[in-house]
C-alpha positions in Angstrom: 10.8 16.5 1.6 7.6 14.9 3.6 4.9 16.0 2.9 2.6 15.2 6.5 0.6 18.1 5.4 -1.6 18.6 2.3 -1.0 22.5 2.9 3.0 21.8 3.0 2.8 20.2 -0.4 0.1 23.1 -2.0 2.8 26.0 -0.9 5.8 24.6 -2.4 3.6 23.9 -5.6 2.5 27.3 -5.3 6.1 28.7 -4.3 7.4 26.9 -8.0 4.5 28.5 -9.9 3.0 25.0 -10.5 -0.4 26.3 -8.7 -3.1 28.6 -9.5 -5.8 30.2 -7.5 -9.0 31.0 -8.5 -10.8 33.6 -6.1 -14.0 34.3 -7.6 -17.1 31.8 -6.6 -17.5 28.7 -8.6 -20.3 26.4 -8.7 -19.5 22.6 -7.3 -21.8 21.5 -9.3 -19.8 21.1 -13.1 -18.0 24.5 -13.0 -15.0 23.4 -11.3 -14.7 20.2 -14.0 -15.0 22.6 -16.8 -12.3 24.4 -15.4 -9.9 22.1 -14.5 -10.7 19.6 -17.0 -9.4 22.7 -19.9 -6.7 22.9 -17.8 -5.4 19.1 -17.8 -5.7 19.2 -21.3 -3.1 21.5 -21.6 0.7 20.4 -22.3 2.3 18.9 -19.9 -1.2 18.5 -18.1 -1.8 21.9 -17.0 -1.2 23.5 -13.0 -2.8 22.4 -9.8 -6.0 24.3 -9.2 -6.7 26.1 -6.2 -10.7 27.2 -5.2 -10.6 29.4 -2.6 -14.2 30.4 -2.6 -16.7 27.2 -4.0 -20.5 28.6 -3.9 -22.2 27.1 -0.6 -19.3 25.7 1.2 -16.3 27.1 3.6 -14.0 24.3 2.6 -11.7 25.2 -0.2 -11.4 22.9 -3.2 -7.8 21.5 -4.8 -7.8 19.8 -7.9 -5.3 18.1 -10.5 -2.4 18.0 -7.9 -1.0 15.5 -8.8 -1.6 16.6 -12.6 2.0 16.6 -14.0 5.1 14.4 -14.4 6.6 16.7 -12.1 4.2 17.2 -9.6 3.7 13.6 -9.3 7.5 12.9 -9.1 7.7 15.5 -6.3 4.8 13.6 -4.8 6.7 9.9 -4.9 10.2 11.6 -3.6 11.8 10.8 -7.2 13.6 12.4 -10.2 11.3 10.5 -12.8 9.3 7.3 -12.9 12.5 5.1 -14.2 13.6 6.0 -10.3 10.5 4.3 -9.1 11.3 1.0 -11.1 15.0 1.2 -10.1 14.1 1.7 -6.2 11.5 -1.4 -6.5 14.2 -3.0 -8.3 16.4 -2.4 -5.0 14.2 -3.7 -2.9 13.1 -6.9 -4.7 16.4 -7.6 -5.9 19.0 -6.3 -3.9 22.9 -6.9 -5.1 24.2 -9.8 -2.3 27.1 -8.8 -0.6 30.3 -10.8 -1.1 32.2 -10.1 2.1 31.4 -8.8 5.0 32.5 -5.4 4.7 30.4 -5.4 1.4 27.3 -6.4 3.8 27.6 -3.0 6.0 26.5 -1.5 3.2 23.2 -2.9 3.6 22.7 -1.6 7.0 20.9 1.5 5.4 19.0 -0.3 3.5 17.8 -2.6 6.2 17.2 0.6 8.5 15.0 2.1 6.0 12.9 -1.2 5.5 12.4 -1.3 9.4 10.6 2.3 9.3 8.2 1.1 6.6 5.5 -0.1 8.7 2.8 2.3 9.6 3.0 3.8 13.2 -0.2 4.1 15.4 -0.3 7.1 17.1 -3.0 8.4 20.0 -4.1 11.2 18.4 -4.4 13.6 14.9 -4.9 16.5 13.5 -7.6 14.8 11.1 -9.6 14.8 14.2 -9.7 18.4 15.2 -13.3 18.8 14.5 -15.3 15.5 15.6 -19.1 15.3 14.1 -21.2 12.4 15.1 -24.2 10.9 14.5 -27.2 13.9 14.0 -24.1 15.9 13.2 -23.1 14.1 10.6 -24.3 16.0 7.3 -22.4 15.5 3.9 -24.1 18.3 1.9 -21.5 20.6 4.3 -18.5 19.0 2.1 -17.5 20.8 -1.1 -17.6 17.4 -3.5 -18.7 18.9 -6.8 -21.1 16.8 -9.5 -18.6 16.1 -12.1 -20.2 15.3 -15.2 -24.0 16.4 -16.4 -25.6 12.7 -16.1 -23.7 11.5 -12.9 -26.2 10.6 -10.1 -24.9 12.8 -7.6 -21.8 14.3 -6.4 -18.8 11.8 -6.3 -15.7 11.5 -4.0 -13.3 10.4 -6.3 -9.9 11.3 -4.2 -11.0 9.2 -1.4 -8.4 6.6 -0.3 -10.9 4.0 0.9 -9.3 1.8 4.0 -11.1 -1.7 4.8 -9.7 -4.8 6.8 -10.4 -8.8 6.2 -12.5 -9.6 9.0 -10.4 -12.7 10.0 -7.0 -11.6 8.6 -7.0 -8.2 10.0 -4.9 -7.6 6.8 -5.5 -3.5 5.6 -7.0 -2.7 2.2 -6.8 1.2 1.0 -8.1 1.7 -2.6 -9.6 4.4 -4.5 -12.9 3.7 -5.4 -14.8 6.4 -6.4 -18.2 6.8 -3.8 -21.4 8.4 -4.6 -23.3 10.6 -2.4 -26.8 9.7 -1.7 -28.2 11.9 1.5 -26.7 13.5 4.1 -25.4 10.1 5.8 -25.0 7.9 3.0 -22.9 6.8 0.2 -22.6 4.7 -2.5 -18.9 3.0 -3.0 -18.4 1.6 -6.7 -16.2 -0.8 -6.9 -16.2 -4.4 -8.4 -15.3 -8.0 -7.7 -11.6 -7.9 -8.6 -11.0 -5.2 -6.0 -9.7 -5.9 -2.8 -12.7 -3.4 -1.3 -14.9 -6.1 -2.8 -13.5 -9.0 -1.4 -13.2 -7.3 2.3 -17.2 -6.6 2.0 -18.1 -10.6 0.7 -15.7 -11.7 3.9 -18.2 -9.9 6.4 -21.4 -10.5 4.0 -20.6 -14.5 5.1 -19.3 -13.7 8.6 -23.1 -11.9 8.7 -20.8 -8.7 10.3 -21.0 -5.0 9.7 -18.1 -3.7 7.5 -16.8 -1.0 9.0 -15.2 1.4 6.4 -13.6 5.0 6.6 -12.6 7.4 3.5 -9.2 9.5 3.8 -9.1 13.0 2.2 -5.5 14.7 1.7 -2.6 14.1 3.9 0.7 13.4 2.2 0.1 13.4 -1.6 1.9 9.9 -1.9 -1.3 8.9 -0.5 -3.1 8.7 -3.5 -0.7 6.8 -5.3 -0.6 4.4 -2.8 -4.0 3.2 -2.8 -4.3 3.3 -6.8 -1.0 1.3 -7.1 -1.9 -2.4 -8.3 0.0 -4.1 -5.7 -0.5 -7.8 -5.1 -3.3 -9.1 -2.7 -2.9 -9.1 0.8 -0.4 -6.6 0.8 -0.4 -3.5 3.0 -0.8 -0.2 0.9 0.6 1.4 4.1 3.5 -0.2 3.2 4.2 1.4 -0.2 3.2 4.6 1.2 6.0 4.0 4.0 8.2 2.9 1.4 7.9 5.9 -0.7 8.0 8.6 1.8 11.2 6.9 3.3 9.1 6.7 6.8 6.2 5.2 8.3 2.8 6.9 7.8 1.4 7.6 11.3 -2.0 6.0 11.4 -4.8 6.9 14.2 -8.1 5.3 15.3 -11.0 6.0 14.3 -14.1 7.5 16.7 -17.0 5.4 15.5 -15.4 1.7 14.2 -12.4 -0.1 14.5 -9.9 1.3 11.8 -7.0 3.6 11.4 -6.8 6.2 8.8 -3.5 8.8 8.2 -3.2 11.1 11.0 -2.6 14.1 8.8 -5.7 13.9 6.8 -7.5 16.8 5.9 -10.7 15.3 5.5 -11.9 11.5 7.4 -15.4 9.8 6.6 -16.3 6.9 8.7 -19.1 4.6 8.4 -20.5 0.7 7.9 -21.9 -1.4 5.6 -24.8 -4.0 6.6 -23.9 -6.7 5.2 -28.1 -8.2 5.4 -28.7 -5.0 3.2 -29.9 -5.2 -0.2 -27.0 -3.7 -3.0 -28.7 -0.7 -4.5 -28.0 0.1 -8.1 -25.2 2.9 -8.6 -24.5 5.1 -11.1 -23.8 6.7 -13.9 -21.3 8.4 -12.9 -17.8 9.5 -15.4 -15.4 7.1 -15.4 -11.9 7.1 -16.2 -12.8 5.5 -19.3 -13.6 9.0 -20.7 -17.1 7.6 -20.4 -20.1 7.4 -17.9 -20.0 4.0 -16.0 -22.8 1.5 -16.6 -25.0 1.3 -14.0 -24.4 -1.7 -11.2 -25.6 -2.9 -8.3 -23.4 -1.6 -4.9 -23.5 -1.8 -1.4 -24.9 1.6 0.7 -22.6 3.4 3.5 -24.2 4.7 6.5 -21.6 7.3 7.4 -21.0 7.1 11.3 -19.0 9.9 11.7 -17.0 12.7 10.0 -13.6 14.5 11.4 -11.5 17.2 9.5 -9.2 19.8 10.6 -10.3 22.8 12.1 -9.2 24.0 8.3 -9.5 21.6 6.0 -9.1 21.6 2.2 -11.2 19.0 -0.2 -9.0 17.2 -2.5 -10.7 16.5 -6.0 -9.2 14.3 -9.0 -11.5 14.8 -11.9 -12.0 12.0 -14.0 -12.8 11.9 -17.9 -11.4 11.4 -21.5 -7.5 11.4 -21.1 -5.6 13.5 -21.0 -6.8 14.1 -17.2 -5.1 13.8 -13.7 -4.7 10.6 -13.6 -2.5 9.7 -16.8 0.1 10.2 -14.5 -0.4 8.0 -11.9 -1.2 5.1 -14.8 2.2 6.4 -16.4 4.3 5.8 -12.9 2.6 2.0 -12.5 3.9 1.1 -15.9 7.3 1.8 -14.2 6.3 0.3 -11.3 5.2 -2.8 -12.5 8.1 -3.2 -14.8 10.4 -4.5 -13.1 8.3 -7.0 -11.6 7.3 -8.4 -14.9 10.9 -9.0 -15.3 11.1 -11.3 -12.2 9.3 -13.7 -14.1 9.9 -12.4 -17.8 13.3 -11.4 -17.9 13.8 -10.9 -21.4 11.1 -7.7 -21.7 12.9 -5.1 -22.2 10.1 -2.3 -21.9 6.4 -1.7 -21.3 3.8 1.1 -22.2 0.1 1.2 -21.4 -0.5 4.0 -24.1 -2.8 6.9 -23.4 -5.2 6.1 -26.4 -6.2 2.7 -24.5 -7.0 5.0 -21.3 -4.1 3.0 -20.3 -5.9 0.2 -19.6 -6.9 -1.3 -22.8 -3.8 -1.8 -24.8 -0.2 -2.6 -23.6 3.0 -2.4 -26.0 5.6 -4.9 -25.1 9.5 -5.1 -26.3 11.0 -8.4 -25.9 14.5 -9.3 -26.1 13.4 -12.7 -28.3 15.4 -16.2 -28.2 13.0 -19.0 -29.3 10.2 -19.2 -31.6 6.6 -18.3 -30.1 8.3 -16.2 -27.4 6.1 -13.5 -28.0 3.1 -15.8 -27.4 4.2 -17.1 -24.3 4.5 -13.5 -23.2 1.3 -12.6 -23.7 -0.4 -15.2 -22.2 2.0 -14.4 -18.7 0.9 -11.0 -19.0 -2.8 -12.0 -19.0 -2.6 -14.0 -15.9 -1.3 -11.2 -13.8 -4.0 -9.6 -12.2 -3.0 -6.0 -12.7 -3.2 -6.8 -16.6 -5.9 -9.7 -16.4 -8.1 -7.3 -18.5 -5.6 -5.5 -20.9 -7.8 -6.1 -24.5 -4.7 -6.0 -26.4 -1.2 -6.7 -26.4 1.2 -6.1 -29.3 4.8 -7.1 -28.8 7.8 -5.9 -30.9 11.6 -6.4 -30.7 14.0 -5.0 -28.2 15.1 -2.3 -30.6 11.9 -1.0 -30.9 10.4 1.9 -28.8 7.2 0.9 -27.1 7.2 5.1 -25.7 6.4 5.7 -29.8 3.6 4.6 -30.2 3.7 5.6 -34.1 6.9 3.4 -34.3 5.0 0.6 -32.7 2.1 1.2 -35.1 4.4 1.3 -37.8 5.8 -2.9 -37.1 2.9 -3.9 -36.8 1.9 -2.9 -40.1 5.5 -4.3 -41.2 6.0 -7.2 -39.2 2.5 -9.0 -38.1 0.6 -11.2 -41.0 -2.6 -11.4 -39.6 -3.6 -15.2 -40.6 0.0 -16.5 -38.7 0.4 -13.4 -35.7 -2.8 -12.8 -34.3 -3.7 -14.6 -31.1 -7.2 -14.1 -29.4 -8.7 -15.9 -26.7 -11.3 -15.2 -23.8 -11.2 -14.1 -19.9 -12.1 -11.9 -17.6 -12.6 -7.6 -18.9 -12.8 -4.8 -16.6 -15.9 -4.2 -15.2 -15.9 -0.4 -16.3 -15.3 -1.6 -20.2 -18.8 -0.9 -21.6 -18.3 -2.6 -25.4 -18.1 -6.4 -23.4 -21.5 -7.9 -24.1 -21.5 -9.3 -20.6 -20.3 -7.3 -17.7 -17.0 -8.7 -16.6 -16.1 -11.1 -19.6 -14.7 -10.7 -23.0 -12.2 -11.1 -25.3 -8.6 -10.5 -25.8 -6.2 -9.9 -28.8 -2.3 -10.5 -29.0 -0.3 -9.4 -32.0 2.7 -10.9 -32.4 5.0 -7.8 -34.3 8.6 -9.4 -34.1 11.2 -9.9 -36.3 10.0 -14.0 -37.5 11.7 -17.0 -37.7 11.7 -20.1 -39.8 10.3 -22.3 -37.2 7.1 -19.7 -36.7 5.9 -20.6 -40.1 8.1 -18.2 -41.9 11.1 -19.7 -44.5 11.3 -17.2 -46.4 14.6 -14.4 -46.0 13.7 -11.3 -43.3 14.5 -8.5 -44.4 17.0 -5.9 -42.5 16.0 -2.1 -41.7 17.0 0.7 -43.6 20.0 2.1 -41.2 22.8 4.5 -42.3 26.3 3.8 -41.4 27.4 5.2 -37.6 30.2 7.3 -40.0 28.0 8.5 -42.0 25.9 9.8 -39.4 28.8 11.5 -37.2 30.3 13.1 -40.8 27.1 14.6 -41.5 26.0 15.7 -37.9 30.0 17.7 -37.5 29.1 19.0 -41.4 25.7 20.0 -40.6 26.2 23.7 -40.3 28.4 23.6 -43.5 25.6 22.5 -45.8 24.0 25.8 -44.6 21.7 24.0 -42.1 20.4 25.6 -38.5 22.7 24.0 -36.1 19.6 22.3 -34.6 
């Protein structure tokens, strides 16, 4: 099902019991984290939260919609994240016909890619109401203060759309932005972001950056501008690709961008690039910790449009588990299986929840030569998406990096610290608060495979501890007849 409207996607949620509303007032300001944030830590990551009635405001509030493995799934059009890697895996590797009855079978396929493009449009419900200039007053927008040292109340769903300057070539991302007055924000982001590298573009073209935020819509949304996806690529594109047709794009009133037509919520404004950056911050960070305060460029906001019934879409962010696990769990599966295009014997990765899946990555390698596992590592660090992983452990192909206490338990068996540890230096994400300098650090590798004589190891390896296959079938049908629970 598409989901052109935020409201379509809230009913079916609601229809499945995977919504609840809250009808009494709540305060924007920290009672609707406390709320949702008990919720997400719930198994399974708790329900979508509804706030019909948020203390000073019309606008209802949503948060943690996309909270779940199944809400998120329902989001991307998938059964589970393995589909997402298998439908990338169709795309950037399609099976080559033999004949030419075998190539009318592509004909789909091709259709499909042909819609993926985004589609301007003249007009769109995100522009029901139009409020301009004098008119434009954020203090009317339910975005709550999330944590009790942020600066100010933070948009944090935002899907942030920019353009190069001479390319023309779309950036969205999800940068969280700070609220300053009643026409101005603060957008934190950093220089590895392609936000970042739009604003330097103009800041040398001496040009105004015009910017505009994007607030609900089609759920895939989201996704779409936190996905990691190479540079210079179209987000739009993704989104297209994942809703099986093109998002519908409309101008904007005040500069020259398009945003989703079926946005609940649109925030328009420019950047003066002759402006002095002001400094940003705290606010929480996905971390699970408050961001270290940087220096950022100001928004004047030129215009705002909504629906004549909008609803404010929130992601709360803090100390997993939180909303978005689940979006970091589906780009593991995304970026999977292109990892393999150049890396063909990994079998498996997992950015675990206790490196706020950013700071560790397990790896399981199908391994044929000695030093394999170092040579991996050292790939994976010069991709950008995983530029600033801290540490990567890799561990044979029979070993599953979804356990993390299996994992754990080879490197404890397998690793000798003195032969298997590798560390070097290079960039670290901006948001990691232990680097001494803001941007730079260091990284460890820990090499947890099965070792061979040519890696400085002659001695015999020993074999695992395994029962025989007949063993374990004669005991599984006899299970019952030792007077066990059939479970």
């Amino acid at each position: 099902m598409n989901y052109d409207n935020l409201s379509d996607f809230i009913a079916e949620l609601e229809d499945d019991g995977e919504l609840v509303r809250i009808s009494v007032e709540v305060d924007p300001s920290l009672e609707i984290t406390a709320i949702t944030d008990r919720l997400c830590k719930n198994s399974g990551g708790g329900p979508a939260v509804f706030f019909e009635n948020v203390k000073g405001h019309s606008v209802p509030v949503v948060t943690n919609l996309l909270g779940s493995p199944r809400r998120l799934c329902k989001a991307l059009r998938i059964d589970s994240f393995d589909d997402l890697a298998a439908r990338i895996v169709g795309l950037i590797q399609p099976d080559l016909p033999e004949s030419w009855t075998a190539a009318l079978k592509l004909v789909p396929q091709v259709t499909q890619l042909a819609r993926l493009p985004p589609k301007s449009v003249r007009s769109g419900v995100c522009q029901q109401v139009v409020k301009m200039g004098r008119d434009v007053d954020l203090a009317e927008l339910p975005i709550p203060r999330i944590w009790p040292e942020d600066a100010g109340p933070t948009i944090t769903a935002g899907q942030v759309f920019t353009k190069h300057p001479e390319t023309g070539i779309r950036n969205v991302g999800l940068y969280p932005l700070e609220i300053r007055d009643r026409s101005t924000l603060v957008v934190h982001w950093n220089e590895r972001q392609g936000g970042w590298r739009n604003f330097q573009a103009y800041r040398q073209a001496g040009r105004p950056m015009p910017l505009a935020i994007s607030l609900g819509g089609d759920p895939v949304f989201v996704y779409m501008a936190h996905a990691p996806l190479p540079a210079n690529t179209d987000e739009c594109l993704l989104g297209g690709f994942l809703r099986g047709k093109n998002i519908e794009l409309v101008g904007c009133r005040s500069v020259d961008l398009e945003v989703p037509a079926f946005a609940e919520i649109v925030l328009e404004g420019t950047i003066d690039p002759a402006a002095p950056l002001s400094e940003a911050g705290p606010i929480g960070d996905e971390t699970g910790f408050y961001s270290v305060r940087s220096e950022q460029p100001l928004i004047d906001v030129t215009a705002i449009t909504h629906r004549s019934n909008p609803i404010c879409a929130v992601m709360i962010p803090g100390k997993p588990p939180v909303e978005s696990d689940w979006l970091y769990r589906a780009t593991t599966r995304l970026l999977l299986p292109f990892v393999r295009l150049f890396l063909p014997d990994v079998v498996d990765l997992n950015l675990p929840q206790c490196g706020a899946y950013r700071n560790l990555l397990f790896v399981s390698l199908r391994k044929r030569y000695p030093q394999q596992a170092r040579q991996v590592m050292n790939a994976l660090w010069g991709l950008d998406s995983l530029t600033t992983c801290k540490l990567i452990v890799v561990v044979d192909d029979n070993v599953d990096v979804q356990n993390e206490q299996e994992v754990w338990f080879h490197v404890g068996a397998n690793s000798h610290p003195g032969r298997d540890v590798l560390f070097c230096e290079g960039p670290a994400d901006p948001s990691d608060h232990a680097a001494p300098v803001r941007g730079l650090g260091h990284k460890m590798g820990i090499d947890a495979t099965v070792k061979l004589a040519r890696e400085g190891h002659p001695r015999p390896w020993p074999a695992p501890l395994r029962m025989t296959t007949e063993m374990t079938d004669l005991i599984a049908r006899r299970w019952q007849e030792y007077g066990f629970d059939a479970r």
